[in-house]
C-alpha positions as CSV (number, residue, x, y, z in Angstrom):
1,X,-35.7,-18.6,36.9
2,X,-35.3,-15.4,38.9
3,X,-33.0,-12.4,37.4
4,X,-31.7,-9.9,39.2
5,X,-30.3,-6.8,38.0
6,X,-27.0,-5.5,39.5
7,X,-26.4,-1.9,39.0
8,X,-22.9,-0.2,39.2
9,X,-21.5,1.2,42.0
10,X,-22.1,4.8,41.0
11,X,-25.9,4.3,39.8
12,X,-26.2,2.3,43.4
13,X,-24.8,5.9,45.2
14,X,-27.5,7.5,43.1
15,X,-30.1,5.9,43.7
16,X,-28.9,5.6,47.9
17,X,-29.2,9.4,47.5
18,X,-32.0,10.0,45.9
19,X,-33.8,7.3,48.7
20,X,-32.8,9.6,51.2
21,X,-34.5,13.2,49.9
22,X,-37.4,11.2,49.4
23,X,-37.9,9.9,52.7
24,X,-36.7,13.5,54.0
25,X,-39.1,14.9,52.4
26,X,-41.8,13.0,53.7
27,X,-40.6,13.0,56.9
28,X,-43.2,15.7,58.0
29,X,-46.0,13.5,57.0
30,X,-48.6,12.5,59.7
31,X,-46.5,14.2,62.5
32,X,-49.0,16.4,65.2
33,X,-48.7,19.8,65.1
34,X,-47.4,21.3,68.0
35,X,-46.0,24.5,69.3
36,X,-42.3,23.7,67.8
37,X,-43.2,21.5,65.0
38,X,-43.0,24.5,62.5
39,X,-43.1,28.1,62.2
40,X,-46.3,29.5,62.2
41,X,-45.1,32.6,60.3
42,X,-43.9,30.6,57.2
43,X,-47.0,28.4,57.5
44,X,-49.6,32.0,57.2
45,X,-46.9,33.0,54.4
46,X,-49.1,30.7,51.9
47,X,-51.7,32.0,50.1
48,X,-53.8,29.2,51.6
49,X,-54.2,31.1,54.6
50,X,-54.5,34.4,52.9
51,X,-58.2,34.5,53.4
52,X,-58.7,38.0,54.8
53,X,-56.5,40.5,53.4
54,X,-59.1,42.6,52.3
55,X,-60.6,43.3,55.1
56,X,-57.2,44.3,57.0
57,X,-55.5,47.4,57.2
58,X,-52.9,48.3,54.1
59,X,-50.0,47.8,56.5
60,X,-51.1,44.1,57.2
61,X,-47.7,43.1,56.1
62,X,-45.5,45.1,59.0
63,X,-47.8,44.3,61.8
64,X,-46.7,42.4,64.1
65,X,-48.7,38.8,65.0
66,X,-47.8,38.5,68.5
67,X,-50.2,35.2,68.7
68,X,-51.8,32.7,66.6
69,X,-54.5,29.8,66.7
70,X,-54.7,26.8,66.0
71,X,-58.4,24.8,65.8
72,X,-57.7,20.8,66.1
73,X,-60.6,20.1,63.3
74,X,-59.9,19.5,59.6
75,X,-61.5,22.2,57.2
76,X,-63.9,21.4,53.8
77,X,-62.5,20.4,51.1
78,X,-65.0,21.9,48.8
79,X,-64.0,25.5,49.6
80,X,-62.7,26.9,46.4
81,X,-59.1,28.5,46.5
82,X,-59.9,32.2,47.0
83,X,-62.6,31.7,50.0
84,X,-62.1,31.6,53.7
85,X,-61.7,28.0,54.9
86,X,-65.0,26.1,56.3
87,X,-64.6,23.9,59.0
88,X,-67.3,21.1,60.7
89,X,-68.0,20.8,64.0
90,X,-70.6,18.7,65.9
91,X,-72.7,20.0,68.2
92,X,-71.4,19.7,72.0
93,X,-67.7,17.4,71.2
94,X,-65.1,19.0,72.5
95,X,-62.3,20.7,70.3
96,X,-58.8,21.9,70.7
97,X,-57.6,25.1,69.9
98,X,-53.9,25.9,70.4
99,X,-52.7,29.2,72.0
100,X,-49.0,29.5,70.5
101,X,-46.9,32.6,71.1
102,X,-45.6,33.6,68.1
103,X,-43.4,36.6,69.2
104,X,-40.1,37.0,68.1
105,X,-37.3,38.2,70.6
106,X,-37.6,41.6,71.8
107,X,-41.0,42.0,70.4
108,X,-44.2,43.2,72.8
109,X,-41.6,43.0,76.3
110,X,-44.4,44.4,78.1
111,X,-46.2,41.0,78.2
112,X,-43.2,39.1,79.4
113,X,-44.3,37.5,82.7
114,X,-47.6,38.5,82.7
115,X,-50.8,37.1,81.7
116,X,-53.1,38.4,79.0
117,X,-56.7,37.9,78.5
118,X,-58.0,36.4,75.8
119,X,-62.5,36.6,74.9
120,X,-64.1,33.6,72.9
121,X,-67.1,34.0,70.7
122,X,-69.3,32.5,68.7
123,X,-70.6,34.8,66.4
124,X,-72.9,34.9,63.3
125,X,-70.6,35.0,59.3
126,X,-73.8,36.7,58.2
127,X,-73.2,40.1,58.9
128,X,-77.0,40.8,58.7
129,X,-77.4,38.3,61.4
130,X,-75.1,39.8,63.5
131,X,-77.1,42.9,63.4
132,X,-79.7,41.3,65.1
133,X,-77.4,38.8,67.1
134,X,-79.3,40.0,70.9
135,X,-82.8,38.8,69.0
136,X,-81.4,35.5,67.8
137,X,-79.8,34.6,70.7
138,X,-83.0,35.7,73.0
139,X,-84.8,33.2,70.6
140,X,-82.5,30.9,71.5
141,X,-82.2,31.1,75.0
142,X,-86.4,31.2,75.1
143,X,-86.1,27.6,73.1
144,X,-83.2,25.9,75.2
145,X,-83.6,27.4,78.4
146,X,-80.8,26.7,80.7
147,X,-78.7,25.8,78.0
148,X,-75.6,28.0,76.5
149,X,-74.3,28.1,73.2
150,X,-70.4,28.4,73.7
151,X,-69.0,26.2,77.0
152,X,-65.2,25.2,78.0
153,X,-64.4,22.2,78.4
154,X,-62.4,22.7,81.7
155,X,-60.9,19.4,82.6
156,X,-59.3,18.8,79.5
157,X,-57.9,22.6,78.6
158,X,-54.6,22.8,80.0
159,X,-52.7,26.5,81.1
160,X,-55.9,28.5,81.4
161,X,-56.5,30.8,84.3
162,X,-60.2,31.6,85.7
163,X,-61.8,31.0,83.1
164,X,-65.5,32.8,83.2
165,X,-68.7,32.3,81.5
166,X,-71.1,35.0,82.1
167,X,-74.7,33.8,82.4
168,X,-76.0,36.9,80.2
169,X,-73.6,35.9,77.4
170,X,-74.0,32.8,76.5
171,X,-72.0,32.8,73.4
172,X,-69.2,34.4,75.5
173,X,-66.1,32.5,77.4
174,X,-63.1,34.3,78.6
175,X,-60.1,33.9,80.5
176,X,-56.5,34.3,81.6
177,X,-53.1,32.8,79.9
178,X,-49.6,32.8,80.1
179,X,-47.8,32.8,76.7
180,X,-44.5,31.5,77.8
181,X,-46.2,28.4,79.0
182,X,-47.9,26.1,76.6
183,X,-52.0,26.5,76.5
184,X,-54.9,24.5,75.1
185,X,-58.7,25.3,75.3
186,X,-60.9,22.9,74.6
187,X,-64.4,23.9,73.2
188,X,-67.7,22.5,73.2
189,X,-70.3,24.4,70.7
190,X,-73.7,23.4,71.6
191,X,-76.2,25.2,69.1
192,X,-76.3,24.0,65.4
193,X,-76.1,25.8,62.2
194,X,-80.2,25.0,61.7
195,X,-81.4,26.6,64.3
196,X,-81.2,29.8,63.3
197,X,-82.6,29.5,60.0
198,X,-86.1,30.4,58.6
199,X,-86.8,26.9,57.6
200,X,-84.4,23.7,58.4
201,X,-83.7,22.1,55.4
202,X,-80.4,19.9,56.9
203,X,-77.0,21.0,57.1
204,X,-76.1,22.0,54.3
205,X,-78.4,25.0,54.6
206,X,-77.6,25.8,58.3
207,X,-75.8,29.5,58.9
208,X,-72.5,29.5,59.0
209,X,-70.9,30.7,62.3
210,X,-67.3,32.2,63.5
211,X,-65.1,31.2,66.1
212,X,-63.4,34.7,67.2
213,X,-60.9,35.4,69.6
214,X,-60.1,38.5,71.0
215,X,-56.5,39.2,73.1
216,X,-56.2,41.8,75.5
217,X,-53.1,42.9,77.7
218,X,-53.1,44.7,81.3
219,X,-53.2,48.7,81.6
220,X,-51.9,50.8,84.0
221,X,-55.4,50.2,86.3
222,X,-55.0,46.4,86.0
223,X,-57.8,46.1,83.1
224,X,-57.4,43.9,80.5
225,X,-58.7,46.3,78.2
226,X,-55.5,47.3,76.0
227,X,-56.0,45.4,72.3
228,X,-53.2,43.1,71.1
229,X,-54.6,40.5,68.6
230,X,-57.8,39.3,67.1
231,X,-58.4,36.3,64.7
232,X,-61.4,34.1,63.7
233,X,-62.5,31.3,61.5
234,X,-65.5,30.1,60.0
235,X,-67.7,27.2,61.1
236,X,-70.9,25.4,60.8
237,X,-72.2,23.2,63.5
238,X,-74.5,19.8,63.1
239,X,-75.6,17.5,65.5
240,X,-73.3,14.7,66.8
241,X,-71.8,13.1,64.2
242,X,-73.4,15.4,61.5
243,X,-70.1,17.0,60.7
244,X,-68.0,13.8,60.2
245,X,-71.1,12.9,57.9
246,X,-70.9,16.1,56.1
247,X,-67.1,15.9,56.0
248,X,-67.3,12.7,54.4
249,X,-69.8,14.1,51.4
250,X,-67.3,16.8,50.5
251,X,-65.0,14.3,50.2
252,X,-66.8,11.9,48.1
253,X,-67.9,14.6,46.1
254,X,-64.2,15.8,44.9
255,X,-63.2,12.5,44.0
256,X,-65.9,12.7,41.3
257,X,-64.2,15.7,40.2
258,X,-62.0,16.2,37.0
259,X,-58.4,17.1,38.1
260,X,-59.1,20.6,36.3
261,X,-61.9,21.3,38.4
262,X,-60.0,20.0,41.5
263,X,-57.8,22.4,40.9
264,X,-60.3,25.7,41.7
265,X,-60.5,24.1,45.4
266,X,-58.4,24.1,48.2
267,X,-57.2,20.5,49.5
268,X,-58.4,19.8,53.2
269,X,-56.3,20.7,56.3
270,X,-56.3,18.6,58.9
271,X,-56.4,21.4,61.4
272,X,-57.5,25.3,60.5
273,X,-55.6,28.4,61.3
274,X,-57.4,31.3,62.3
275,X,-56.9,34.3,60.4
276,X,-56.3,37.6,61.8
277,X,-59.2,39.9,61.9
278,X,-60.5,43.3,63.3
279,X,-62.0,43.2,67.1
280,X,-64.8,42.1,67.6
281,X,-67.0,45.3,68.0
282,X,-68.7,44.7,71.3
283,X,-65.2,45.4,72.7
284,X,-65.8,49.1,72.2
285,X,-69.4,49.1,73.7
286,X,-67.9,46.9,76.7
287,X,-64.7,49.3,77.3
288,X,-67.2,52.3,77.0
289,X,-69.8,50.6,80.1
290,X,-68.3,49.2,83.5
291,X,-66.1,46.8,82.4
292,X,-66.5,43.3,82.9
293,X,-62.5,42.7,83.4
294,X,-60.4,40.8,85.8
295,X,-60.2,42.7,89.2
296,X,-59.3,42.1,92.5
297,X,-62.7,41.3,93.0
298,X,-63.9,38.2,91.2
299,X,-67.5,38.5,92.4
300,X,-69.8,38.8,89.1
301,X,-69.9,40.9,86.0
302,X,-70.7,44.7,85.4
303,X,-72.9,44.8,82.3
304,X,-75.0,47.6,80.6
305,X,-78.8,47.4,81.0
306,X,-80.7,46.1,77.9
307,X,-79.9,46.9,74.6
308,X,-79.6,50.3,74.9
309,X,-75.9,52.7,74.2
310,X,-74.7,53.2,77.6
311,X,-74.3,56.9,76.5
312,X,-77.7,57.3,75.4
313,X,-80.7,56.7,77.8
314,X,-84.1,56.3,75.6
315,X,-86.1,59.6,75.4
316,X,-90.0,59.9,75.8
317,X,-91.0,60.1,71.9
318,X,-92.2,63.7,70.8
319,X,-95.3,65.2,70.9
320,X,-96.9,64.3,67.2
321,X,-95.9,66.8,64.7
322,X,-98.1,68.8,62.2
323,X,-96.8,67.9,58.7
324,X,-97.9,71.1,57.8
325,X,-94.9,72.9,59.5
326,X,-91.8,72.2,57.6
327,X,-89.7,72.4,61.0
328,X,-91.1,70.5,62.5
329,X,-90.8,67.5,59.4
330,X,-87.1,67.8,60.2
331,X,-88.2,65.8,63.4
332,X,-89.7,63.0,61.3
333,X,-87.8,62.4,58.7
334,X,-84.1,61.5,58.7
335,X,-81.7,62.7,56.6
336,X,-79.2,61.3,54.6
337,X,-76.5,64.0,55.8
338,X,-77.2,63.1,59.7
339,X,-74.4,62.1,61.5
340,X,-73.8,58.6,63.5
341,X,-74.8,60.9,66.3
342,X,-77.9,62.6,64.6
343,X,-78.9,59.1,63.5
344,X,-79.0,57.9,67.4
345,X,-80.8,61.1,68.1
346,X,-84.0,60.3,65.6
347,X,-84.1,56.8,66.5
348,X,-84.7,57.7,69.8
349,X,-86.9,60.1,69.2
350,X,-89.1,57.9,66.9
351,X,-89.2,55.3,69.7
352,X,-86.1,52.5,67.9
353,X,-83.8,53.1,71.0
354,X,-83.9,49.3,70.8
355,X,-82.3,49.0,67.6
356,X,-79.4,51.9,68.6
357,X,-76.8,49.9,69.8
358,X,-77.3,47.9,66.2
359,X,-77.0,51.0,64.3
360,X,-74.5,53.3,66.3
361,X,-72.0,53.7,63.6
362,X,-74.4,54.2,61.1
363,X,-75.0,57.7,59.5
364,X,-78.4,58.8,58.0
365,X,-77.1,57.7,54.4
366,X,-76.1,53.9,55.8
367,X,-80.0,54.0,57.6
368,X,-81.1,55.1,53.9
369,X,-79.6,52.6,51.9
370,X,-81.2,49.6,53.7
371,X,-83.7,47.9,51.5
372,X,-86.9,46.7,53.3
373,X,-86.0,42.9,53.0
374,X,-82.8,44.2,55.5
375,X,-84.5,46.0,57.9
376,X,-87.0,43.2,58.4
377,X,-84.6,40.7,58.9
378,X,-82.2,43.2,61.4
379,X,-85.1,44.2,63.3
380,X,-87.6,41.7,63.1
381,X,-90.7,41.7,61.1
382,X,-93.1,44.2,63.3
383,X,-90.2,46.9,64.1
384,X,-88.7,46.3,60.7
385,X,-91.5,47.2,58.9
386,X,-92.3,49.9,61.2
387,X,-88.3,51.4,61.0
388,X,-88.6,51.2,57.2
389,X,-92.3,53.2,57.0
390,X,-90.6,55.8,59.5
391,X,-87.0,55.7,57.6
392,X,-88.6,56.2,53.8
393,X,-90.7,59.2,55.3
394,X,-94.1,57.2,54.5
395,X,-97.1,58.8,56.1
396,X,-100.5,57.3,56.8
397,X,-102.9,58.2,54.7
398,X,-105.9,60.0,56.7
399,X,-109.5,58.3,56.9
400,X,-110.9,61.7,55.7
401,X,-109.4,64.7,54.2
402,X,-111.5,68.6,54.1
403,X,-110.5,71.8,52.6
404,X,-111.5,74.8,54.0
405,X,-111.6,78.4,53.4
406,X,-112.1,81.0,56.0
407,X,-114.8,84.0,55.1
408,X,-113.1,86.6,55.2
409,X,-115.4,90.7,55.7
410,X,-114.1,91.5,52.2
411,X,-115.8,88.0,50.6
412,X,-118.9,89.1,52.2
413,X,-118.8,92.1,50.3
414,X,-118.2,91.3,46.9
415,X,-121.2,88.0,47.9
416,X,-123.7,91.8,48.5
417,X,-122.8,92.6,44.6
418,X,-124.3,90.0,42.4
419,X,-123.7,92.7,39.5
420,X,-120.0,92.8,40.1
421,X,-119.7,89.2,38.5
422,X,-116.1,89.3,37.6
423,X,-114.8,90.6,40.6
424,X,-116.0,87.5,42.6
425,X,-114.6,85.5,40.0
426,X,-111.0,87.0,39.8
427,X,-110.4,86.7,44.1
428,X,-107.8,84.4,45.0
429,X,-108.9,81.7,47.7
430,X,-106.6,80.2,49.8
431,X,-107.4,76.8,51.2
432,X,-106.5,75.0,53.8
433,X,-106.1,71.1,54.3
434,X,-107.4,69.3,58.0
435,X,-106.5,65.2,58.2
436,X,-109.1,63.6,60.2
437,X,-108.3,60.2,61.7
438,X,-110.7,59.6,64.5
439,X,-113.5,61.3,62.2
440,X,-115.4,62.5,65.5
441,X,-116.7,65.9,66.1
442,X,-114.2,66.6,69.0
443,X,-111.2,65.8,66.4
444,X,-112.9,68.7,63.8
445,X,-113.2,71.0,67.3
446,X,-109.5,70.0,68.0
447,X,-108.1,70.7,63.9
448,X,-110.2,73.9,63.6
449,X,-108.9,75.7,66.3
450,X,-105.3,75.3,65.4
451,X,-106.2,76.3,62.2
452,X,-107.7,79.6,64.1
453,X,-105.1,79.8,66.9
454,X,-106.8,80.1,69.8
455,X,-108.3,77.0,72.3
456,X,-110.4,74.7,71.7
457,X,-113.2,75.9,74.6
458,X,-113.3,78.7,72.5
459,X,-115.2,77.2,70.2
460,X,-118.8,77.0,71.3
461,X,-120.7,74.7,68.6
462,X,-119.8,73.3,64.9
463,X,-122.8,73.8,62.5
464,X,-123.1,72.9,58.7
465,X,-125.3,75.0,56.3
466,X,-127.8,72.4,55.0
467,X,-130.7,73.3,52.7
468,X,-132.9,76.4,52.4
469,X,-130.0,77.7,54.6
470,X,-130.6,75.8,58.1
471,X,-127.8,75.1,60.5
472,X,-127.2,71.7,61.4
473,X,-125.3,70.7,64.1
474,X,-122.5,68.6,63.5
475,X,-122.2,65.2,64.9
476,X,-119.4,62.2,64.7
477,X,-122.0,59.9,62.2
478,X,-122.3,63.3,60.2
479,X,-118.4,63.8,59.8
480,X,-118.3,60.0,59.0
481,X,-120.6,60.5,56.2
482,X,-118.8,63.4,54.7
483,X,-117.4,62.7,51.5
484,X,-113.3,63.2,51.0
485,X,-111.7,65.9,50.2
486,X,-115.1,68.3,50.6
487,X,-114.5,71.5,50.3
488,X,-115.9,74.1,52.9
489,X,-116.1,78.0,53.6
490,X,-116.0,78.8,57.2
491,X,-118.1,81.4,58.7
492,X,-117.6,82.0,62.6
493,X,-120.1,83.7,64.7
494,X,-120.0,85.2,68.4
495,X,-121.8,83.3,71.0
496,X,-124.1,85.2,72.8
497,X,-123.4,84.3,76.5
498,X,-119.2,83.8,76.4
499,X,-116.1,84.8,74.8
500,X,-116.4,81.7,72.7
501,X,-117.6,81.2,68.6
502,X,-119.7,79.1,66.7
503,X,-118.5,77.7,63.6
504,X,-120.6,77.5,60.3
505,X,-119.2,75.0,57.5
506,X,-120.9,76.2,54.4
């Protein structure tokens, strides 16, 4: 027997009402987003997509966001609420990401019915790896010949005007847009997180990249070089199918999770926002050289030679400095009150102009601070050891170090006075301290007569007093036998044919 309960008429209103906020309020549910489908200004409002504010200026909340992005590919769901959002990609698929206006009336008129430029990248999250971005990518390019790391996908992208992939950059994609009419890029990301890792050990331990883009405007010279928006979001790339794998995994793995712990992560979008962000900062070194921009003339790119600041050409290192002046120490070692531009100036000078584009906004305190483990992995293991033995002032220690004394007329006097004992013991000698590196007799020739100021021709023969008083002359298997830090007293003698001296180590 079947019963059937019959409600009044007003509980039958109620519950017609309550039926239809329900299904209004899932009427957003599984809908695509598109351009209209919300506003993108109430969306960023949640604190969901607050993952930057730190690192933007204190007047983030007026600026205007004359553009936003939109990256077709669902984010992690095991990113914990206060990080930035981590999103999978495989290697070579090609994704979406939406260029939506987001002006409001009146706002940035200056664009209306024109185009604007817009720069993709593919950058390293690591900021140390980004310091040595030209090495990693050289290593990659050496590995994958041929091959580059960010590509468009041009069939499928819809609204985009020559777009422009310079064969230099391979991590670089640019082109033009329209903002009043609807544009879609798709991507294709070819290297994976693993590659640039000392060891691959999967995935999960691959480097995390960023997608940036970076929005420029026309000046008065037709250059797209004036700065209206930059935004960027973070990535990891594994190879095809890897990321649906991986996506999968988080998954799995917060369903194990008690609903207190779920609560410390953020739940998975289906597509990630980028977040606004500073420029990227090759756009200052590119505005600063010719610049690569859209002209009337399409014909190739205008790009600075190597890696060098356009406004400062390498200079021959300096003629090797005697440690024993203290000017000219102010040549070796850096200090930590040297300006970005002092800073340029030693590593130039000490033969890094490699590493100055790298380190251009960095003072002598920044260069300071680096621990040895950074250097070596910004510069590599051979320079970085090398920049951090020149930046910590460490000196080489010499194969074979000698004091000597010069004789001077009045130590020969007090020597005639054997009586006079404690006058000879109460005169003050002043040493003086010769390196010796190459421990040959043309090096002691070379060291002795800077210590005498005059040439070395000048100097006719080098002798040492052995025993009973003979002169020996010295030799390089002599000097290599002497023991360190020997102490001599130098008598000099006039030559009898030129205006040159012999020299007697006693």
């Amino acid at each position: 027997m079947a019963w059937a309960l019959k409600l009044p008429l007003a509980d039958e209103v109620i519950e017609s009402g309550l039926v239809q906020d329900f299904d209004a309020s899932l009427s957003g549910i599984g809908q695509e987003l598109g351009a209209g489908a919300y506003s993108m200004s109430d969306v960023l409002a949640l604190p969901i997509f607050k993952q930057e504010e730190s690192s933007l200026p204190p007047d983030n909340e007026n600026k205007i966001l004359p553009f936003q992005y939109v990256l077709c590919a669902a984010t992690s769901p095991a990113v914990k609420l206060h990080d930035e959002t981590l999103t999978y990609l495989n290697q070579g698929q090609s994704y979406e990401i939406r260029m939506l206006d987001n002006r409001k009336i009146g706002e940035l008129p200056e664009i209306n019915g024109k185009l604007v430029k817009s720069i993709f990248r593919v950058v390293f999250h690591d900021r140390r790896l980004q310091y040595t971005e030209h090495q990693q990518l050289e290593g990659w390019r050496w590995n994958r010949p041929g091959d580059r790391i960010l590509d468009i996908d041009i069939p499928m992208s819809v609204g985009i005007i020559d777009p422009r992939a310079n064969p230099t950059q391979l991590n670089t994609v640019e082109f033009l847009w329209d903002p009043s009419k609807r544009t879609s890029v798709f991507i294709q990301v070819h290297c994976i997180s693993t590659e640039f890792t000392m060891r691959k050990h999967g995935g999960e331990k691959g480097v995390p990249f960023r997608v940036q883009i970076d929005t420029f405007k026309e000046n008065e010279n037709g250059e797209y070089t004036e700065h209206l928006h930059s935004a960027s979001c973070q990535i990891k790339v594994f190879k095809p199918k890897g990321a649906d794998r991986k996506q999968k995994t988080d998954r799995e793995k917060m369903e194990k999770r008690t609903p207190h712990e779920k609560e410390k992560y953020q739940p998975s979008y289906e597509t990630t926002i980028l977040t606004e962000c500073s420029p990227w900062p090759e756009i200052t070194y590119v505005n600063n050289a010719p610049s690569p921009g859209f002209n009337s003339s399409h014909s190739s790119f205008s790009i600075g030679e190597g890696n060098g600041s356009p406004n400062h050409q390498p200079e021959p290192p300096p003629p090797m400095a005697d440690v024993s002046h203290s000017s000219e120490l102010m040549l070796v070692n850096l200090l930590p009150t040297s300006t970005p531009q002092e800073a340029q100036q030693w590593l130039h000078r000490n033969r890094f102009s490699t590493f100055s584009r790298l380190f251009r906004n960095f003072s002598g305190a920044d260069l300071l601070k680096l621990t040895r483990e950074d250097v070596i992995q910004i510069c590599g293991p051979a320079d970085g050891i090398r920049l951090f033995n020149a930046l910590k002032g460490r000196m080489v220690r010499p194969r074979l170090t000698i004091y000597v004394c010069q004789e001077s007329q009045q130590l020969r006097d007090l020597q005639q006075k054997p009586e006079d004992g404690d006058t000879v013991t109460s005169t003050f000698f002043v040493y003086h301290a010769i390196y010796l590196e190459e421990l040959t007799a043309l090096e002691l020739t070379e060291k002795l007569a800077q210590l005498f100021s005059i040439s070395s021709q000048q100097i006719s023969q080098i002798y040492k007093q052995g025993p009973t008083g003979i002169h020996v002359l010295i030799s390089d298997e002599m000097i290599q036998n002497f023991q360190d830090e020997s102490c001599f007293v130098l008598d000099t003698m006039k030559a009898e044919t030129n205006d040159s001296y012999h020299i007697i180590l006693k």
